[in-house]
C-alpha positions in Angstrom: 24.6 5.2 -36.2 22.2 2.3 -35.7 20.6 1.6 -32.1 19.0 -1.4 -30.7 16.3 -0.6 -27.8 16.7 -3.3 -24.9 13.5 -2.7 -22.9 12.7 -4.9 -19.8 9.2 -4.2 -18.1 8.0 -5.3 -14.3 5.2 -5.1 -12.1 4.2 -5.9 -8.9 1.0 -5.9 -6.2 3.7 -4.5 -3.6 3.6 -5.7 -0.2 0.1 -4.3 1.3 -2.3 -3.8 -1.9 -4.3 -7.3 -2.7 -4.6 -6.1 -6.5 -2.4 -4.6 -9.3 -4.1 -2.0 -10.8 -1.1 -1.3 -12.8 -0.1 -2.3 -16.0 2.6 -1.1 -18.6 3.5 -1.6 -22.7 6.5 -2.5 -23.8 7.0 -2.5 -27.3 3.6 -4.1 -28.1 3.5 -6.2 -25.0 1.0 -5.3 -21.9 -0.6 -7.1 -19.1 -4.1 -8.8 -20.6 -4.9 -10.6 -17.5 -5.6 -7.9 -14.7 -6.0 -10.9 -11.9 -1.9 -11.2 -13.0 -0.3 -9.3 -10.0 3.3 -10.0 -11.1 4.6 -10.0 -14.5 8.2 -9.1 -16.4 8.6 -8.9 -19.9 12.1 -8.6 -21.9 12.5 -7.4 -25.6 15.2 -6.3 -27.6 14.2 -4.7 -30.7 15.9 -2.1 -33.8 15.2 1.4 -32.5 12.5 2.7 -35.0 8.9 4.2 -34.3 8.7 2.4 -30.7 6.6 3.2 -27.2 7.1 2.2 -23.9 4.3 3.2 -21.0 3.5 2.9 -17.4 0.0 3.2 -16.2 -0.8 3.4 -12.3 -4.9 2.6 -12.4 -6.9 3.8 -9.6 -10.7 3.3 -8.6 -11.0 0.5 -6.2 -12.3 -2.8 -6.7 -11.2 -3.6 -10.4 -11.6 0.1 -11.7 -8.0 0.5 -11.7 -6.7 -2.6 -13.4 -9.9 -2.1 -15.9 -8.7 2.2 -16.5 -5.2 1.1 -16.9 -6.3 -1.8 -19.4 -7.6 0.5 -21.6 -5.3 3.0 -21.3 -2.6 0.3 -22.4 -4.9 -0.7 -25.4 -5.1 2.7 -26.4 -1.6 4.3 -26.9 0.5 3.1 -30.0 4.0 4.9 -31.2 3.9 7.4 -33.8 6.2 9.5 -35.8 8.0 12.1 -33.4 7.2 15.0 -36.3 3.3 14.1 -35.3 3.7 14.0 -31.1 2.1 17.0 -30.5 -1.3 15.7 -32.6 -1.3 12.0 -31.8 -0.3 12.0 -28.0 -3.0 14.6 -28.1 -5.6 12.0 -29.8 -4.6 9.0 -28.0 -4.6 10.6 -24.8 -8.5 12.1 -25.7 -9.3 8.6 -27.0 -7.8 6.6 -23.5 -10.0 9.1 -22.0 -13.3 8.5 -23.6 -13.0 5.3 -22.9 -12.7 4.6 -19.7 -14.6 7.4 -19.0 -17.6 5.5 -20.6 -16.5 2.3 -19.0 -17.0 4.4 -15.6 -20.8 5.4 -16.6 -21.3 1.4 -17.8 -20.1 0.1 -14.7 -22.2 2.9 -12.4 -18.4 3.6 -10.1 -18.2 7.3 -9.2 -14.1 7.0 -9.6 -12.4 5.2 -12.4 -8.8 6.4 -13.7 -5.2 6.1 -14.2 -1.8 8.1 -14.2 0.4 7.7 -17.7 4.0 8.3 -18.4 5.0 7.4 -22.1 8.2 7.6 -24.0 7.7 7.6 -27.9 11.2 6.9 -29.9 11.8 7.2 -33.5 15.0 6.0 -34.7 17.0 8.0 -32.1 15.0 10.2 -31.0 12.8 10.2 -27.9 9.9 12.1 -26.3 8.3 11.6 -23.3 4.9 12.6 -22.8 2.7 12.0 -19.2 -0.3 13.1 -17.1 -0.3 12.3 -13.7 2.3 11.5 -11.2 3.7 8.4 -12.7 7.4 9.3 -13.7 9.6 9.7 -16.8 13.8 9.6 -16.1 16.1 9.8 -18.3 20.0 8.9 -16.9 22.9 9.3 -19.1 26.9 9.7 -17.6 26.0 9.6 -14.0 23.3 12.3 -14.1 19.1 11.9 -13.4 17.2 13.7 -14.8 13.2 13.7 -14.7 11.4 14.5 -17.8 7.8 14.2 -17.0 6.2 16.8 -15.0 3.9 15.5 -11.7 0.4 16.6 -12.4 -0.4 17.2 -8.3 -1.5 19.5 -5.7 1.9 19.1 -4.7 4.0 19.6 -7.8 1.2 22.9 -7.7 2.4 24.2 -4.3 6.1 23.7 -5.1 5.6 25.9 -8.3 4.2 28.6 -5.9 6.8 28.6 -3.9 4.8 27.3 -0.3 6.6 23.6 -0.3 10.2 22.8 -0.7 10.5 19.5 -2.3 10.9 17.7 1.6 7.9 19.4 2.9 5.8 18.3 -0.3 6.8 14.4 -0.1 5.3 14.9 3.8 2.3 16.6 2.7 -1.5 14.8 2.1 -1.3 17.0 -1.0 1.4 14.6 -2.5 -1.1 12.2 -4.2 -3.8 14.3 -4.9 -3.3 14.6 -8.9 -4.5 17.6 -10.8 -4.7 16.1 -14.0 -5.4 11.8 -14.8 -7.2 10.0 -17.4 -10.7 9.3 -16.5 -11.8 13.1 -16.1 -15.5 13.7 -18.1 -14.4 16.1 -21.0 -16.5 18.2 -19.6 -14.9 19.0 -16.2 -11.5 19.3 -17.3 -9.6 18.9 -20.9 -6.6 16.8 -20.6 -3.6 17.9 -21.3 -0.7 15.9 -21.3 3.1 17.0 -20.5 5.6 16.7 -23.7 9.3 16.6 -22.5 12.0 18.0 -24.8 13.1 15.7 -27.5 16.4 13.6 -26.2 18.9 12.7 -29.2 19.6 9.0 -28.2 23.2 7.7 -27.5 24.3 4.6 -27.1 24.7 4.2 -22.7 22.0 6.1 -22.3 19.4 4.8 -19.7 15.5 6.1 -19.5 13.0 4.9 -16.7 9.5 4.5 -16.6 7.9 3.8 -13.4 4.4 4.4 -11.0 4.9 6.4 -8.0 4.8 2.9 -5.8 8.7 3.5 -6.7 9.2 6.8 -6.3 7.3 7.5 -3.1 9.7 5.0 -1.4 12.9 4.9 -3.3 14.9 8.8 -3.5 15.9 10.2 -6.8 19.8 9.7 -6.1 19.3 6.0 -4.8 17.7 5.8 -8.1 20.3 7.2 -9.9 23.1 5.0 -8.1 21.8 1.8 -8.8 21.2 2.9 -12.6 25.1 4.0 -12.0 25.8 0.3 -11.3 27.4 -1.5 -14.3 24.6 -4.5 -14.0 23.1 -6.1 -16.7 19.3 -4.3 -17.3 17.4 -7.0 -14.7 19.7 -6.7 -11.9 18.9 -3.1 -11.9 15.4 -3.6 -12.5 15.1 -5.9 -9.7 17.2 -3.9 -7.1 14.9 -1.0 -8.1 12.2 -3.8 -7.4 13.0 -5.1 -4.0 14.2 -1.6 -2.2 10.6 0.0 -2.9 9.5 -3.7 -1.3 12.1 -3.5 1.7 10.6 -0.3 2.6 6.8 -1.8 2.9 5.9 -1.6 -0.9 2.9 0.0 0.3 1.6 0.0 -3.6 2.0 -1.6 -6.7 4.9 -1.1 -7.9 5.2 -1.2 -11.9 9.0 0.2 -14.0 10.5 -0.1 -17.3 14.0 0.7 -18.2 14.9 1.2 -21.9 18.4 1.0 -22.3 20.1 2.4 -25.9 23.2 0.4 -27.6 24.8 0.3 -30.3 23.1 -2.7 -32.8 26.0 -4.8 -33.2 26.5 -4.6 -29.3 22.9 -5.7 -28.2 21.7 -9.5 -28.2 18.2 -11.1 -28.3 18.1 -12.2 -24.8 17.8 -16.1 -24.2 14.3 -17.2 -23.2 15.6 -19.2 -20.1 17.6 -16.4 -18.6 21.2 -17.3 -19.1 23.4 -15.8 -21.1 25.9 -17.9 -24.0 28.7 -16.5 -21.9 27.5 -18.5 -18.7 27.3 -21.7 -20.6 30.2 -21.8 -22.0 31.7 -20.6 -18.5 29.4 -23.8 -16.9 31.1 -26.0 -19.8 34.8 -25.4 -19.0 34.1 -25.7 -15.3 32.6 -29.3 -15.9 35.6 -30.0 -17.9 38.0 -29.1 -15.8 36.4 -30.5 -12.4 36.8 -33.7 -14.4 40.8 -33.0 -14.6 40.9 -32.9 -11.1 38.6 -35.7 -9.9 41.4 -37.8 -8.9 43.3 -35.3 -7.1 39.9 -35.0 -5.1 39.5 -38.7 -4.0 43.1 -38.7 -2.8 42.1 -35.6 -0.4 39.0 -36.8 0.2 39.5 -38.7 3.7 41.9 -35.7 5.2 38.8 -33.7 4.3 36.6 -35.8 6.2 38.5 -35.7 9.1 39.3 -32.0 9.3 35.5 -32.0 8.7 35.0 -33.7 11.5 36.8 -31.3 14.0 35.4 -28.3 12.3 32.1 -29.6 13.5 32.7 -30.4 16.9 34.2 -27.2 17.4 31.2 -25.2 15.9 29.1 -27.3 18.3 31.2 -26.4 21.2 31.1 -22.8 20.7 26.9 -22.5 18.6 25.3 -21.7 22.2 27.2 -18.8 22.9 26.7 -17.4 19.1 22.9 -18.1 18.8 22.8 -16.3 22.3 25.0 -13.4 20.8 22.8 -12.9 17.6 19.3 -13.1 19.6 20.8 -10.3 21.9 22.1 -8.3 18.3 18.6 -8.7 16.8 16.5 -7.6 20.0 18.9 -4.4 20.2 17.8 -3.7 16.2 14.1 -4.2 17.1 14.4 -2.1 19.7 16.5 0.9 17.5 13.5 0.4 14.7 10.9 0.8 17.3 12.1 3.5 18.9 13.0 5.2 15.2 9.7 4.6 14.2 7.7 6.7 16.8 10.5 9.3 16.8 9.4 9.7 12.9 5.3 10.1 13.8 6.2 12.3 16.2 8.0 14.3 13.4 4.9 13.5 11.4 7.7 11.7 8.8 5.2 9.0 8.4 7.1 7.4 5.1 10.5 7.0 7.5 8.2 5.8 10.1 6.3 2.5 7.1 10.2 1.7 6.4 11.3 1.8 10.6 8.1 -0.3 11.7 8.1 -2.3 8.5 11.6 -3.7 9.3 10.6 -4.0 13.1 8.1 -6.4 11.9 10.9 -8.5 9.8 13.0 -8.3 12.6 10.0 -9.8 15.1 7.0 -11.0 13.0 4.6 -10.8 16.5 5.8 -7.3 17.9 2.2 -5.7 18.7 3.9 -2.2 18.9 5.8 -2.3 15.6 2.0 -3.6 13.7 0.5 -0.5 15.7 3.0 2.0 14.7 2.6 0.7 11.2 -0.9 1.2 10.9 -0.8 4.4 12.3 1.8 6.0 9.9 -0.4 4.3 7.3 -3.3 6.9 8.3 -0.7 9.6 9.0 -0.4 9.5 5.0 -4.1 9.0 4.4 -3.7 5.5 3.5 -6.5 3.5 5.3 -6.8 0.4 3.7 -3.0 0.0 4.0 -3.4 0.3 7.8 -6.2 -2.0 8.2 -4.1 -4.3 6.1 -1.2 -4.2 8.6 -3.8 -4.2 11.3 -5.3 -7.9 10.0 -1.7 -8.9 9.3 -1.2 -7.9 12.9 -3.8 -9.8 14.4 -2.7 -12.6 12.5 0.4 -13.3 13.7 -0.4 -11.9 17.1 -4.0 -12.7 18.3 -3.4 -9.5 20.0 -6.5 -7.9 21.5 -5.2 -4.3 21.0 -4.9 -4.9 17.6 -8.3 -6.2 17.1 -9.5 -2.7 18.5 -7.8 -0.3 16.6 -8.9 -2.2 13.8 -12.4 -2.4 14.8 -12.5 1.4 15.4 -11.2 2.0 12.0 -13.7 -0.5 10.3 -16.5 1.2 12.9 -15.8 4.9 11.3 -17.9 4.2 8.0 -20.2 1.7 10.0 -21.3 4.3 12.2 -21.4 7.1 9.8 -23.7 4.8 8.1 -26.2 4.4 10.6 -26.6 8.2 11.7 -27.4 9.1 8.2 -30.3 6.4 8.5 -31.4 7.6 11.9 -30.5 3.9 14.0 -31.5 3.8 17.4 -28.9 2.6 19.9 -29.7 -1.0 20.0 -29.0 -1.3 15.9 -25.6 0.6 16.4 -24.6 -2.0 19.0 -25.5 -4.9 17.2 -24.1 -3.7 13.9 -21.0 -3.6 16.1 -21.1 -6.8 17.5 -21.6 -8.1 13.8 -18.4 -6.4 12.6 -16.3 -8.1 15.1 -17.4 -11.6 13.3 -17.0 -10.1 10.2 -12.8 -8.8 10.8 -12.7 -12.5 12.6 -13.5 -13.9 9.5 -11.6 -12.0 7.1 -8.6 -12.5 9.2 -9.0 -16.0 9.4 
C-alpha cells in the first residue's frame, strides 16, 4: 500500500522571548531568515526517503537561531537500512559546525536540541538529542519516542524524581547531551527510536519543549484525538502553550500518514475545493430567495427596532453584572497563583498570573507574581520581561524596583570583582534606572 506524508510545520517567538531561536525542516523546507519569528509551512508529498526535524537553538543573542541554522542545513533523509551510520555522521557533522561557528564568533555557549524522524516508504525512525520531543499517536494512544537527554530524564531513571516532581525541578532543562559540545568533552550520541511500520491514520509530532513544558502529554494526545483537519490541531497545540504564557518559542510539526489516493496537494490560499463549491451553492441559493427577503425586510426592521430598545433598557445592569463576573476571576487567578509559589508549582503559578494579567492588563500583583514564578523556574530574562511589561502598563513604582534589583544583581557583582568604591556603585545605580526607563519606553 502506497502513503502520501501530509506534513505541516510552525513556529513561534512565544509570548515572552524577543527572538526565535528555533527553526525546523520539513521535507526540504527550513527557516533561512533567523530575524523570521513566525513561520508555517504545508507540504504534501509521496512517502519515500523523507525527514522532518525540530531544532530548539540556545546561546543568547543570535547563537541560537545561528546553532539551529546550521543544524537544519545539516541533516538530510537517508535510507532507514543506513540510520545507524548516517544519523551518526550528520549528527558529528551539525556538531562540528556550530561548534566552530562558536570559536569564530568568541561566545562561550552556542547550541541546540534535535528531534528528527527519518521515513522511507513506510517506515519511520526517529532519532534525537536533547529534550526537544518525538510522539508518535496512532488509535487514541501517545506515545513518545525520543528519549529527554536531561538531568532530569537522569534522576527519573535512578529512581529519585517521579515524573511530577521532575517537571518542578531546576534540573528539568539542564540537558545532558545537545549539539554544540567540543568533541572533546563529550561524544554525541544521539537516541534511535524503534522503527514504526506506517499506517494510514497514523499521527507523529515533532515539537521543542516551549510545547511540552506547558501543554501535558494527554492534552496533547486529545486534541491529536480531535477529527480536525492537520492545522486546526496544529494551531490548537499552538495557542494553549500561548494561553499558558508561551514563556518560549514554541516550534511543532505533525506528519500525518494516508493513503495516496486519499491525500490532496493543499491549496496555496488555504481553502479547500469543498468550501468553494459549498460558498458557490450558498450564493446561488441566496439569490432564490432575494425576493422573499425584501418582502420581510420592513417587519425585520421593526422587530429590530424593539430588540434594540430593549437591550438598551436592560445593557447597564449586564455591563455591571460582567465587571462584577470578571473582578471575581481576577481575584480566583490571583489568589491561585500565590497558592502555587507557595507550593513552589511555579509553571501553575506563569498560567494563574498570566491569565490574571488578560483578565486586568494593569494588576501590579498579578505582573509581580509573574515575575517571580519566572525566577522560581530559573528563568530571569522571562521575569524581567514581565517586569518591563509591567511597568509598562502600570507606571507602578514597585515594579520599577524589583526590576531594578534584578538588573542590579550582575551590576553589582560587576563592580566588586573590579574593587569600586561606594560612590561608583551608587552612580552605576542611578545610571541603570535611566537605562530600564529607556528600554521600557
Amino acid at each position: 500500500m502506497s502513503l502520501k506524508i501530509e506534513g505541516l510545520a510552525v513556529t513561534h517567538a512565544g509570548k515572552v522571548r524577543r527572538n526565535n531561536e528555533d527553526n525546523y525542516y520539513l521535507f526540504g523546507s527550513w527557516r533561512e531568515d533567523v530575524h523570521v519569528k513566525e513561520q508555517s509551512v504545508r507540504k504534501a508529498v509521496t512517502a519515500g526517503q523523507l525527514l522532518a526535524a525540530v531544532y530548539d537553538g540556545m546561546g543568547g543573542e543570535e547563537a541560537g537561531e545561528v546553532a539551529s541554522l546550521l543544524a537544519a542545513e545539516t541533516f538530510r533523509s537517508c535510507p532507514i537500512a543506513q540510520i545507524d551510520q548516517e544519523a551518526d555522521r550528520q549528527m558529528q557533522d551539525a556538531n562540528a559546525r556550530i561548534c566552530a561557528e562558536a570559536d569564530r564568533r568568541g561566545v562561550g555557549r552556542m547550541g541546540t536540541t534535535m528531534a528528527a524522524l527519518y521515513m522511507d516508504q513506510n517506515t519511520a525512525v526517529s532519532c534525537n538529542v536533547g529534550d526537544s520531543r518525538c510522539y508518535f499517536f496512532r488509535n487514541g494512544n501517545l506515545r513518545q519516542l525520543s528519549v529527554d537527554h536531561s538531568e532530569a530524564q537522569r534522576m527519573m531513571d535512578m529512581g529519585l524524581l517521579n515524573p511530577e516532581e521532575a517537571r518542578k525541578n531546576r534540573a528539568w532543562h539542564i540537558l545532558t547531551q545537545h549539539l554544540g559540545i567540543s568533541p572533546e568533552e563529550l561524544r554525541i550520541e544521539p537516541h534511535l527510536g524503534e522503527p514504526v511500520h506506517m499506517e494510514p491514520g497514523d499521527l507523529f509530532l515533532l515539537c521543542s519543549d516551549g510545547l511540552t513544558d506547558l501543554v501535558m502529554d494527554e492534552e496533547i494526545a486529545g486534541i491529536l484525538q480531535d477529527k480536525k483537519a492537520l492545522d486546526r490541531k496544529a494551531e490548537e497545540l499552538l495557542q494553549t502553550a500561548l494561553e499558558r504564557g508561551g514563556r518560549d518559542n514554541i516550534t511543532l510539526i505533525l506528519l500525518q500518514a494516508e493513503e495516496e489516493e486519499s491525500v490532496s496537494e493543499p491549496d496555496p490560499a488555504g481553502h479547500g475545493k469543498q468550501n468553494a463549491d459549498s460558498l458557490n451553492g450558498a450564493g446561488s441559493t441566496a439569490a432564490g430567495r432575494a425576493g422573499e427577503q425584501k418582502m420581510r425586510r420592513s417587519s425585520m426592521l421593526y422587530a429590530a427596532a424593539a430588540v434594540f430598545l430593549l437591550a438598551m433598557a436592560i445593557l447597564a445592569g449586564v455591563f455591571h453584572a460582567g465587571r462584577g463576573s470578571a473582578s471575581g476571576r481576577l481575584r480566583e487567578q490571583l489568589n491561585l497563583g500565590e497558592k502555587y509559589l507557595t507550593e513552589e508549582d511555579y509553571e501553575r503559578a506563569v498560567v494563574a498570573f498570566t491569565e490574571a494579567i488578560s483578565l486586568d492588563e494593569k494588576n501590579v500583583e498579578a505582573y509581580l507574581g509573574l515575575a517571580e514564578a519566572y525566577l522560581g523556574l530559573g528563568d530571569e530574562d522571562a521575569a524581567l520581561t514581565a517586569l518591563r511589561d509591567g511597568y509598562a502598563a502600570t507606571q507602578n513604582t514597585q515594579i520599577l524596583e524589583r526590576m531594578e534589583e534584578l538588573e542590579s544583581v550582575s551590576v553589582q557583582g560587576d563592580t566588586e570583582n573590579s574593587g569600586a568604591e561606594d560612590g561608583t556603585q551608587a552612580g552605576t545605580e542611578e545610571e541603570l534606572r535611566e537605562v530600564l526607563l529607556q528600554e521600557i519606553q
